[in-house]
N, C-alpha and C positions, 0 to 999 in steps of 0.2 A: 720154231716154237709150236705150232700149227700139229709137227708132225708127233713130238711128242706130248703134245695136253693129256691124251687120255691117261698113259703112264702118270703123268705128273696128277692128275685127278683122283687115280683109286690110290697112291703110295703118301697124297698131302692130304689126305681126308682130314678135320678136325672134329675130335668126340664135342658135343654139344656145339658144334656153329649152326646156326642156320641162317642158311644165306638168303634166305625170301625177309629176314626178319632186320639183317643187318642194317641196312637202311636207314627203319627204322632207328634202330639202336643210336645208330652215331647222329641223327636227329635231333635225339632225345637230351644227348650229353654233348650237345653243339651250345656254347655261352654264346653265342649271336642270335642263334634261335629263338632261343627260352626268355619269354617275354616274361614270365612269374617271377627271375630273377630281376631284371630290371626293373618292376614293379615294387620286388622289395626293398631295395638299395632305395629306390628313390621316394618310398613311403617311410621310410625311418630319416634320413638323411637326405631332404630335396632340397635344401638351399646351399647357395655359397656367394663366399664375399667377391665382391668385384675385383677388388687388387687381383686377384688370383686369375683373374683372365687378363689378365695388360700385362704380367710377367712374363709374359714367354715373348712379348716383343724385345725385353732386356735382357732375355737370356737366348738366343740363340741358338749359342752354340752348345744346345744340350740336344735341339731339336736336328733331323738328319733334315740334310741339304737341299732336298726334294720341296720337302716343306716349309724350309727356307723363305726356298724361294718364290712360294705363294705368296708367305707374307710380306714380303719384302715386293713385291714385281705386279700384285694384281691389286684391283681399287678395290676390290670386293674383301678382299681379308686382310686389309689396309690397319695400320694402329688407329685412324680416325675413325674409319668404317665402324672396326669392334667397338670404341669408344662411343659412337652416336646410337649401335643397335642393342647395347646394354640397357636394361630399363633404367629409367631414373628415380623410379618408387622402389621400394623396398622397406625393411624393418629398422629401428634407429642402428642397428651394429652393420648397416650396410648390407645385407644378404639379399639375395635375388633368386626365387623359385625357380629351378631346373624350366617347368615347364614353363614359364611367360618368357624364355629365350627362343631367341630366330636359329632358323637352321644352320644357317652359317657360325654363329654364336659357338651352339653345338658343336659342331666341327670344330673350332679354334679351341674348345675348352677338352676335346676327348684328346685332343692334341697335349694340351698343356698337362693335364692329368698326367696321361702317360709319361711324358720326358724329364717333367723339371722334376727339379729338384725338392722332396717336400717340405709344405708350408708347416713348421709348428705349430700354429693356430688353428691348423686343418685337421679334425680329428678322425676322418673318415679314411677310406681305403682309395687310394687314387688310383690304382687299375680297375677296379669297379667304377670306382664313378666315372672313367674314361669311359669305360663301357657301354655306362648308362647313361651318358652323354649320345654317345656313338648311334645305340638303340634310338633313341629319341630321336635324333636327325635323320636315321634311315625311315622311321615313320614319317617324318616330314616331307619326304623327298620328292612327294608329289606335288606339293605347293610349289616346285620351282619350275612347272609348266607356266603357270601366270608370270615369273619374273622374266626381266629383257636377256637377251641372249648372252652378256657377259655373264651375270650373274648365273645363270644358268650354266654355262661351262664350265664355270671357274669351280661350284659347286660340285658338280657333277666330278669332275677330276680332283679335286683336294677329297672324296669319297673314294675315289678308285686307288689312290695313291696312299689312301691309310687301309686301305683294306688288303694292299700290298702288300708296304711296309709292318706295318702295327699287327697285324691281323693274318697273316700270310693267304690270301685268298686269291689268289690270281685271277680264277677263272670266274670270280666274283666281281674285278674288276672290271675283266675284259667283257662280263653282259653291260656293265654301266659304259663302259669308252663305245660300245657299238651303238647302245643309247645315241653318245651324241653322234656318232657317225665317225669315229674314229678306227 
């Protein structure tokens, strides 16, 4: 490869690329990035109903196996867990503001967005609001320095694992697993 780059340089030249700029570019048109979008979604449409975060423990098997088996195997993203860190205020139709949810919340709900199946009562866009669930809990993700070290891992890995799967980011995961030291 080495020996033929230059060949390959002057005969793959592309009319308007520029390469000091691309970077940039794909930055820009990165949805993980771009906090304006998440801002928006979640200024028009910040609330939702709680049934809709306990469904993905009765549906499973919509959700891939990986993720499974957090919720199924760790105390941290337990059916009781989610159940106790849901707030219990809310509006009389039961809705609960994106933002007064815990990190871990966030994570089980960008989860449920994505896989299940949609709610007809839900009138919003559920890979968005996955999204901007997602968005939210990676802003969080400082807070889980003060938590005990399960929660901390379990965290930390149900993030690497959707940024995987969901997200295709590998090399996004693998800075969060050297985080913990994996």
């Amino acid at each position: 490869m080495y020996q033929y780059w230059p060949r390959l340089r002057i005969n793959l030249s592309l009319d308007g690329f520029d390469p000091l700029q691309y970077q940039r570019h794909c930055k820009l048109n990165d949805h993980l990035a771009v906090r304006e979008h998440a801002q928006l979604i979640l200024g028009r449409r910040s609330r939702l109903r709680k049934p809709i975060a306990l469904r993905m423990y009765h549906q499973t098997n919509f959700v891939p196996q990986t993720i499974t088996y957090f919720l199924q195997m760790t105390s941290t993203f337990s059916l009781q867990s989610a159940w106790e860190q849901l707030p219990r205020s809310g509006d009389n139709l039961g809705h609960v503001k994106l933002s007064d949810l815990s990190l871990t919340t966030l994570l089980l709900l960008s989860v449920a967005f994505q896989y299940l199946i949609p709610d007809p009562t839900n009138d919003f866009s559920t890979s968005a609001t996955s999204r901007a669930c997602f968005q939210l809990a990676l802003s969080r993700l400082w807070t889980l320095h003060s938590q005990d070290k399960e929660v901390n891992l379990t965290s930390k890995m149900m993030v690497a694992v959707q940024l995987i799967i969901i997200y295709g980011r590998p090399f996004h995961a693998l800075g969060i697993l050297r985080q913990v030291g994996m």
